[in-house]
C-alpha positions in Angstrom: -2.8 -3.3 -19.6 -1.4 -6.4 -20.8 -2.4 -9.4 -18.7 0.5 -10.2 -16.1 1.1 -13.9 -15.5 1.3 -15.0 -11.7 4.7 -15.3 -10.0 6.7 -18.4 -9.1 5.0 -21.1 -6.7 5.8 -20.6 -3.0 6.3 -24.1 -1.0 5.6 -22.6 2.5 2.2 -21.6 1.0 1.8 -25.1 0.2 0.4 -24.4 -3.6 -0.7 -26.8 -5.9 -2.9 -25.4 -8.4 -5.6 -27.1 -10.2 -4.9 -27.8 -14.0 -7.7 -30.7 -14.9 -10.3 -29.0 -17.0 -12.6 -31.7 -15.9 -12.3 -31.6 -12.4 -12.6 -27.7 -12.3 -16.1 -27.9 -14.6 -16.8 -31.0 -11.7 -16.2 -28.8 -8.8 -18.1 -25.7 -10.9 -21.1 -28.2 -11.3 -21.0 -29.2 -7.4 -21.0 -25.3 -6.4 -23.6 -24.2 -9.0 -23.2 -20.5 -8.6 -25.4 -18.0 -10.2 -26.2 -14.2 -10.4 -27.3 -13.3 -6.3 -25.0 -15.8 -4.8 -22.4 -15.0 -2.6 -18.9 -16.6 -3.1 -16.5 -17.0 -1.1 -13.4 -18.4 -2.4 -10.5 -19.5 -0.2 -7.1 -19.2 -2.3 -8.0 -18.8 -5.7 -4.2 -19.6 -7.2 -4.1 -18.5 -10.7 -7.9 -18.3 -11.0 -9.0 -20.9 -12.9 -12.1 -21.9 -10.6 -12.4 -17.9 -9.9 -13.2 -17.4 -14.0 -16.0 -19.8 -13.5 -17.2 -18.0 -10.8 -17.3 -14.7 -11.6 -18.9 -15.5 -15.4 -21.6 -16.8 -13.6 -22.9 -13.2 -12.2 -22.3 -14.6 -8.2 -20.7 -11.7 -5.7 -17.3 -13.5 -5.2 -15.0 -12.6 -2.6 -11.5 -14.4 -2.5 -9.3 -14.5 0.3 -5.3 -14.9 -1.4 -2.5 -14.4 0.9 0.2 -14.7 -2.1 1.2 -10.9 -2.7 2.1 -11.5 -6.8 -1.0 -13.7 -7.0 -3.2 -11.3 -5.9 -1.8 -8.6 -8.0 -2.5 -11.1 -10.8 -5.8 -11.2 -9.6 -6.8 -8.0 -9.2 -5.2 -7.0 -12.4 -7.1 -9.8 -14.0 -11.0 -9.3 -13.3 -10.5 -5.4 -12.9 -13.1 -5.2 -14.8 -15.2 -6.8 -12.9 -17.2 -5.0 -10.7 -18.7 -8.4 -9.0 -14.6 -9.4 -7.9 -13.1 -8.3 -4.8 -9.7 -9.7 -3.0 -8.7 -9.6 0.2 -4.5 -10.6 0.3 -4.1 -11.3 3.5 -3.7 -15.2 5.8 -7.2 -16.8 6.0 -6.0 -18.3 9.6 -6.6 -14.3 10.7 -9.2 -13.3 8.4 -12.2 -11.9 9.6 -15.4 -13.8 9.0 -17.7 -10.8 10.8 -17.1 -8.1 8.1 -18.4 -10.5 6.0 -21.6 -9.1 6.9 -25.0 -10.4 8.6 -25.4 -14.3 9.2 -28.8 -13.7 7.7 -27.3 -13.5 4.0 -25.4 -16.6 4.0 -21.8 -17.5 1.7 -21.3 -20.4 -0.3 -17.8 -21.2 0.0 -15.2 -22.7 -2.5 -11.5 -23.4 -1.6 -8.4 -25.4 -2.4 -7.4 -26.0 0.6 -3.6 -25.6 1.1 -3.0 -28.7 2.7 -0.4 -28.1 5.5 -3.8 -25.6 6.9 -6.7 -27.8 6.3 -7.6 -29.0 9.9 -6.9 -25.7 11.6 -8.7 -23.7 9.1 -11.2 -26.3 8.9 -12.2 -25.8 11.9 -12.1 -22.2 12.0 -14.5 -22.3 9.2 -17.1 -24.7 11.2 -16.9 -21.9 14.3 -18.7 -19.8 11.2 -20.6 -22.5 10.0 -23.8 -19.9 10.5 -22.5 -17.9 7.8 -22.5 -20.0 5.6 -24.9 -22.8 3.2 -22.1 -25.4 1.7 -18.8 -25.3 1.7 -17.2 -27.5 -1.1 -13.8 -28.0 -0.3 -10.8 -30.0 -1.9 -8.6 -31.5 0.7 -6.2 -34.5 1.2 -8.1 -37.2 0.6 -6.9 -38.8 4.3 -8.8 -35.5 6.0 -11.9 -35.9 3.7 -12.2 -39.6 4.9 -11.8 -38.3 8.7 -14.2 -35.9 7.8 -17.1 -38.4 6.7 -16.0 -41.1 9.1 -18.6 -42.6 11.4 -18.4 -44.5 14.7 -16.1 -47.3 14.5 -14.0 -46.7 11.0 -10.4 -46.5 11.6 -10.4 -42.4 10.1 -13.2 -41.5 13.0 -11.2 -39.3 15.6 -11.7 -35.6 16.9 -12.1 -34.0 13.1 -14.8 -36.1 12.0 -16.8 -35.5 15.8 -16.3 -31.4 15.6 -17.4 -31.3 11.9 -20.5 -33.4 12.1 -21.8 -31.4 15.0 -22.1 -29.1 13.2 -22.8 -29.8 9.5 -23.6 -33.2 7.1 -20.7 -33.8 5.6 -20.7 -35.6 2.2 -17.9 -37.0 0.0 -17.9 -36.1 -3.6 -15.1 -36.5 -6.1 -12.2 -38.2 -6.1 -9.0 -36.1 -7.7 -5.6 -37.9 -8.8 -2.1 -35.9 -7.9 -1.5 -35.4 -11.8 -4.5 -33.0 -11.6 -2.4 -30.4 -10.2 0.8 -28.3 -11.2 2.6 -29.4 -9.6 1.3 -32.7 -8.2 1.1 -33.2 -4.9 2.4 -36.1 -3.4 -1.0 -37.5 -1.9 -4.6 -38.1 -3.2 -7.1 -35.1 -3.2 -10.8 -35.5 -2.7 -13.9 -32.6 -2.8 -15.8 -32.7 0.1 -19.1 -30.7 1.0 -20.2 -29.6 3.6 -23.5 -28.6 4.6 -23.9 -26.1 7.9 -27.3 -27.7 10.1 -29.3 -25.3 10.9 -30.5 -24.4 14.5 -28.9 -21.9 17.6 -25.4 -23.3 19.0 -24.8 -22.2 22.3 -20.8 -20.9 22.7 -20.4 -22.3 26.3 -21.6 -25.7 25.9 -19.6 -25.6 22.0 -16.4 -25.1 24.0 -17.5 -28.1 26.7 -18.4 -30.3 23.6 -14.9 -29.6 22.1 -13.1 -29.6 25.4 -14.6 -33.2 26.1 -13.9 -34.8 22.5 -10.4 -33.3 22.7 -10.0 -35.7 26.2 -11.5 -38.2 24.7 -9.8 -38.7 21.8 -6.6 -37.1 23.3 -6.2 -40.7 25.2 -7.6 -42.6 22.5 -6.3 -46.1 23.6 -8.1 -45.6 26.7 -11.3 -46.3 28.1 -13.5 -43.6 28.5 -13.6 -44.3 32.3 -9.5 -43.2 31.7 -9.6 -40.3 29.6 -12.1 -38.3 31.7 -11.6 -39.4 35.0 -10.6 -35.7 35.9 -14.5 -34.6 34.9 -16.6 -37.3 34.8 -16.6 -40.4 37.0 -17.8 -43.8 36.0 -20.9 -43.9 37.6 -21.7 -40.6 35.8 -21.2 -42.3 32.9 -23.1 -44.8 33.1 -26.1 -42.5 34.3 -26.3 -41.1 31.0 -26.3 -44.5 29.2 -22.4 -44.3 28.2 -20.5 -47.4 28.9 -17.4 -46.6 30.9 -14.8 -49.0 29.3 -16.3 -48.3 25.8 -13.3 -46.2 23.7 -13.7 -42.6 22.1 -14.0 -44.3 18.4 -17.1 -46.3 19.1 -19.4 -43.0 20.5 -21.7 -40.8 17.9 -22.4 -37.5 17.9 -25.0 -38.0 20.4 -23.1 -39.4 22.5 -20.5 -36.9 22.9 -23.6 -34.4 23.1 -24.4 -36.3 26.2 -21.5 -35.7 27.6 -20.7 -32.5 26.9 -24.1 -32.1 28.5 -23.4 -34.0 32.0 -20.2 -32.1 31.6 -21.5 -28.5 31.5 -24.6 -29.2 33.6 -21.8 -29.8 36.7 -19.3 -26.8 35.7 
């Protein structure tokens, strides 16, 4: 069959694919897949990370929701047997028939970036499934990502993901490496799942009490959850009640997610 090319870029898909040779071995290098892994790649475009992948002898599984793309796909690596494709929106796919947590995904995406936070953090509420993620994103979301207490990107993004993985900034990528280029910087992030048992109930009090804190982010703490926690509480777990959201670790919102679910 002779080898179809890929249909015309859609904008509400958000598609920008990687061209820069160098940056695609980079992001290869980063991911280091070999014969046993399992990939799984979030829009692979016209394939040009997806080549790498599959050469290497890893199980990849990529998740395309572009119809003519994945024809292209599957049209391209027919013959081979260690491809599949699922065309379908990654916002509704179905982490569980990936199969058991105990066999865990690498996972490799161009993140389309009108989706990144909300399918970032549907990907942390899988973490388990997977070892690393390596991600390209706007570079604004990487640095919100990373961000610790006090930086100006540290907000509600940042607090979800390190709860629940080490997050760890790794290349730099310049708008001309894409066709066509983006109008904002792009930077590869990865992130690594911690390990350990995360309880569902108190997850959703940890997430419910970051989102009011940083919700009312120009308030005092004292302010923002006055509806759940008083001030005394607060300061019974060693949290100062006119400190602001921006200033608290991890920990910290641990602690109150814990006062938090220990009176619901």
């Amino acid at each position: 069959m002779a080898e179809q090319k890929p249909g015309p870029l859609r904008k509400r898909f958000g598609q920008h694919f990687l061209a820069d040779e160098a940056v695609v071995d980079a992001i290869i290098a980063l991911v280091a897949p070999a014969r046993g892994d399992r990939v799984l790649e979030i829009g692979p475009g016209n394939g040009v990370l997806t080549s790498q992948l599959v050469a290497s002898g890893a199980a990849v599984t990529a998740i395309e929701i572009d119809r003519d793309l994945a024809e292209w796909l599957r049209a391209h690596f027919a013959a081979d047997a260690n491809f599949a494709l699922h065309n379908c929106d990654v916002l509704k796919f179905d982490f569980d028939t990936l199969g058991e947590v105990e066999k865990r995904w690498k996972v490799i995406g161009n993140l389309p970036y009108n989706i990144s936070t909300p399918l970032l953090m549907r990907l942390l509420d899988h973490a388990a499934r997977f070892s690393e993620l390596t991600l390209m994103v706007q570079a604004e979301v990487a640095e919100r990502l990373a961000a610790g207490p006090g930086s100006a990107a540290y907000g509600r993004l940042g607090v979800m993901a390190q709860r629940r993985a080490r997050v760890e900034m790794r290349l730099a990528v310049a708008p001309e490496s894409f066709t066509p280029p983006p109008r904002v910087d792009s930077a590869v992030v990865q992130i690594y799942p911690l390990e350990g048992r995360f309880d569902p109930e108190f997850e959703r009090t940890f997430a419910d009490v970051v989102r009011l804190a940083f919700g009312a982010r120009r308030k005092t703490l004292a302010n923002a959850l006055r509806r759940r926690l008083s001030a005394a509480d607060l300061v019974a777990i060693g949290i100062d009640p006119g400190a602001r959201a921006e200033v608290l670790s991890v920990a910290d919102f641990v602690r109150l997610a814990g006062a938090l679910h220990a009176g619901d």
